[in-house]
N, C-alpha and C positions, 0 to 999 in steps of 0.2 A: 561590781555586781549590779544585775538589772535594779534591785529592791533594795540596794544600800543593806542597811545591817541590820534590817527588820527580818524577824522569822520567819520561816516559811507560814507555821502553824497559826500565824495574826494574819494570816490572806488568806484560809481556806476555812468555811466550815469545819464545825465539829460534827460527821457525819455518823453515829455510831452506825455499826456492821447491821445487815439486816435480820440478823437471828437474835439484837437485842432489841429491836422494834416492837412497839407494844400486839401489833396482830404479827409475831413470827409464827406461833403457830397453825395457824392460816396460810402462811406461804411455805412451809416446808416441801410440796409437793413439786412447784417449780425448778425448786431448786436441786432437788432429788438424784442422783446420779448413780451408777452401779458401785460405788466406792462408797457414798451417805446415802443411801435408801431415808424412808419417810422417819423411820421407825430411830433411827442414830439420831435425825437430824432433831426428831422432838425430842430425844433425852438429851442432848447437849442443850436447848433452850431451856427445858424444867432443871436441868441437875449441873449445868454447866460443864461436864466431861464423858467421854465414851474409852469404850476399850475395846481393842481392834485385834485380831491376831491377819498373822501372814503379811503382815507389812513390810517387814523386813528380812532381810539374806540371811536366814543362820548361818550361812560359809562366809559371811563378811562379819559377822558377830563372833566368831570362832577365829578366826584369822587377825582380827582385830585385839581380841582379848590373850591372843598366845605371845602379840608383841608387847603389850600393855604390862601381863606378866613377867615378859623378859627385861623387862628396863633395869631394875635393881641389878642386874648379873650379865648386863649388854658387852659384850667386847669391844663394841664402837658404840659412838653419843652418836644421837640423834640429833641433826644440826637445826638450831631454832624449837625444840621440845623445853617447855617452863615444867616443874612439878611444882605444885601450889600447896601449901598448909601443912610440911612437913616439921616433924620436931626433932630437930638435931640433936639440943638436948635435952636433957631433962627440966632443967629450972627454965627454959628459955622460951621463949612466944614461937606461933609455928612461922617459920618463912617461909620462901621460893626457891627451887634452885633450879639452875641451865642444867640438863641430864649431864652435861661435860662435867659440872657440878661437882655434882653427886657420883659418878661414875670414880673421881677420882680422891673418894675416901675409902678406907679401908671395906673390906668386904662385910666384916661384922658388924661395922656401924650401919650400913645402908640395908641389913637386913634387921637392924632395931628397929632405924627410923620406917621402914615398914612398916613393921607389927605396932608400933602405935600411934604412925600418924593416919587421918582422917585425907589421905592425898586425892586431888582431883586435878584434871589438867583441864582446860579449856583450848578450843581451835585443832584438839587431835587429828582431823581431817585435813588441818595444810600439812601434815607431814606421814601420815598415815594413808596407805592408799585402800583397805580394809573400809578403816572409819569415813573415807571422801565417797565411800560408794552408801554407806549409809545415808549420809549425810544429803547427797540430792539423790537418793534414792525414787525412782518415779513412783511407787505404791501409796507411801507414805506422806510425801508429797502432794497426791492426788485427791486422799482424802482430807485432808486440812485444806486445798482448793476446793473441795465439797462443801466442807465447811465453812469457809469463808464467801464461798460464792465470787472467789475471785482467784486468779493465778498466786497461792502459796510460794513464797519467796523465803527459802530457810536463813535464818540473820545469827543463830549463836547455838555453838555446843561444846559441853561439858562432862567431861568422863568421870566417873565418880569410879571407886574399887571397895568402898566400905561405904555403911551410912553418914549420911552428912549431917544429921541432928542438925536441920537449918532450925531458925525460929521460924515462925507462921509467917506468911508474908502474901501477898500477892504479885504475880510477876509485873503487872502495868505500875509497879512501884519501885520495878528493879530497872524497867526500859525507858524509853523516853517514846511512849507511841501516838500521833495524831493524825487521824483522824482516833479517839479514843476507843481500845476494844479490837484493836483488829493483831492480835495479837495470839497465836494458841502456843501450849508447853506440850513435849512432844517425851513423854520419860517412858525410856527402853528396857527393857526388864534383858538383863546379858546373864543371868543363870536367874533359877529358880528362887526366889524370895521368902524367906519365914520370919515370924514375930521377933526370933533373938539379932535379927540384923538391923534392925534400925529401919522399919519400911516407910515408905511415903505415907503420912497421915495428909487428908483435905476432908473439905465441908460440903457436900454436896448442897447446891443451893446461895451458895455465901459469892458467886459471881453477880447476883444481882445486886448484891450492897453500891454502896455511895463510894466515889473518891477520897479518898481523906482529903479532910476538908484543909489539913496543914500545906496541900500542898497546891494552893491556888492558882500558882502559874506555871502549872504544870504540859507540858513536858521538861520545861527547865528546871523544876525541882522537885525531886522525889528521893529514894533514898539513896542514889547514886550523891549526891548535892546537897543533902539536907544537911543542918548545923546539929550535932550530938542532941540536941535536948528534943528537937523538930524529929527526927529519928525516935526519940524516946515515947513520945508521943505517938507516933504513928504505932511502936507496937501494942501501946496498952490500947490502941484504938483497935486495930486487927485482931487480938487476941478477946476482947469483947462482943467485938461481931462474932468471934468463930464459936463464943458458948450459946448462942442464938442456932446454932445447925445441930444435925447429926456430925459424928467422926465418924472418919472410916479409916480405915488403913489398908493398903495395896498389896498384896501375898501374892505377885503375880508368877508367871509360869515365866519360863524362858523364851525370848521373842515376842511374847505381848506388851501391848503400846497402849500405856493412858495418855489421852490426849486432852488437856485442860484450858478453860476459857482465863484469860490473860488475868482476869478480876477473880478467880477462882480463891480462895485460901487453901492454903497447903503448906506441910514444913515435913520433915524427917522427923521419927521417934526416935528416942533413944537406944542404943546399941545395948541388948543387955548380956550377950553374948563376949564381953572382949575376942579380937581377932576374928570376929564373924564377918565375911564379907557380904557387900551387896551390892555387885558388880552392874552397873547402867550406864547408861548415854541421856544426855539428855537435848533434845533441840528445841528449836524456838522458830516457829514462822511468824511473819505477816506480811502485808504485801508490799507492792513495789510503792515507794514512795511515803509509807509511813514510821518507819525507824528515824525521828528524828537525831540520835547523839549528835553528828560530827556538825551539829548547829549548837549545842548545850554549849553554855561557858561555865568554867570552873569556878572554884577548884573543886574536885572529884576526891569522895571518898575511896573508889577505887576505879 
């Protein structure tokens, strides 16, 4: 290697994006485009997120959700499809399983572990040709280059089919991103969303806070990396900052897209509905060059 075993992110500035620049709202008009007009581009600088409709293909959100619901009752696996956080049984932790998996337990069990597990699959787009058209979808894509002011380069997505009750977190804690900040969360509303499903809660405002400070050498350590108590820490640190904002919570329509600054706080409420769905997608851009992982060393909490 040119640089031997030194980081990339120890050679280049930490340049934050230019919408966290102390005069961003001064330059919004530059950067303005028929996708972020002035008007988006200042409420993502004050509030740190926007909500977008027409971003996406309902016939690909439709066609995608009619396979997504066929899995549990497939006649053939899906070759390389994981399902994540299911509960087999009852006393047991959730695990993973290959759809081959699952496919080849009994019919009534795999319509249990439905109804009460919280399943989400991640990467549904390498094998889903529905989800790969969302996924670099030119619209949506377009305006997260608006808003980055640079070519959007989509790096990770997540199918949920029920709420995920995360805890508050922010995503530059889940990634490994430097230059810091150039990072947006991209969550798909695939039906209609109400209170008893468990909707997206965030702070509007809470993308300006500080780094946690526990995570000093960061992009190497965050909570991908972090040692259980460094993790522990960071939540009562996030959950502190988030009693400093407004809550909000996300009731959105079908095919509307929130789209959040990487530093954003956000988690899931709780499902108060049992078997209530709240079916989404969610993606991740930022641009070419600052997704550090495949430099991070272990070991990896997940």
């Amino acid at each position: 290697m040119l640089f031997g075993s030194t980081p990339s992110w120890r050679r280049h500035a930490n340049a934050l994006p230019w919408f966290d620049q102390p005069d961003a709202l001064t330059r919004c008009a530059p950067h303005a485009r028929p996708e972020t007009d002035t008007v988006l581009l200042s409420k993502w600088i004050r509030d740190g997120y926007v909500v977008v409709e027409d971003a996406v293909d309902p016939a690909a959100i439709d066609a995608m959700l009619a396979t997504l619901e066929g899995l549990w009752e497939a006649p053939t696996a899906i070759p390389g499809l994981v399902l994540l956080d299911l509960r087999v049984g009852e006393a047991a932790p959730p695990r993973d399983l290959a759809h081959h998996e699952l496919l080849a337990l009994p019919l009534a069990s795999r319509l249990r572990i439905r109804e009460v597990s919280h399943c989400r699959i991640h990467g549904f787009h390498y094998v889903n040709a529905a989800a790969r058209r969302i996924y670099f979808g030119r619209r949506l894509r377009d305006v997260a280059s608006g808003i980055l002011g640079r070519r959007a380069v989509p790096i990770a997505a997540i199918n949920f089919m029920a709420g995920s009750e995360q805890a508050l977190h922010q995503d530059m804690a889940v990634f490994h991103i430097y230059p810091h900040n150039h990072l947006i969360g991209a969550w798909i509303a695939c039906e209609d969303i109400t209170e008893a499903s468990g909707p997206l809660v965030f702070y509007p405002g809470s993308h300006r806070t500080a780094m946690f400070p526990g995570f000093p050498d960061y992009p190497q350590t965050n909570l991908r990396t972090a040692d259980p108590e460094t993790a522990r820490r960071y939540q009562e640190y996030v959950e502190e900052l988030a009693s400093r904002f407004e809550r909000r919570e996300l009731y959105a329509r079908k095919g509307q897209v929130l789209l959040w600054h990487g530093m954003l706080i956000h988690g899931g409420a709780p499902v108060t509905r049992p078997g209530t769905s709240r079916k989404s997608m969610v993606l991740h851009y930022s641009v070419r060059g600052a997704d550090r992982g495949r430099e991070v060393e272990g070991p990896f909490n997940w």
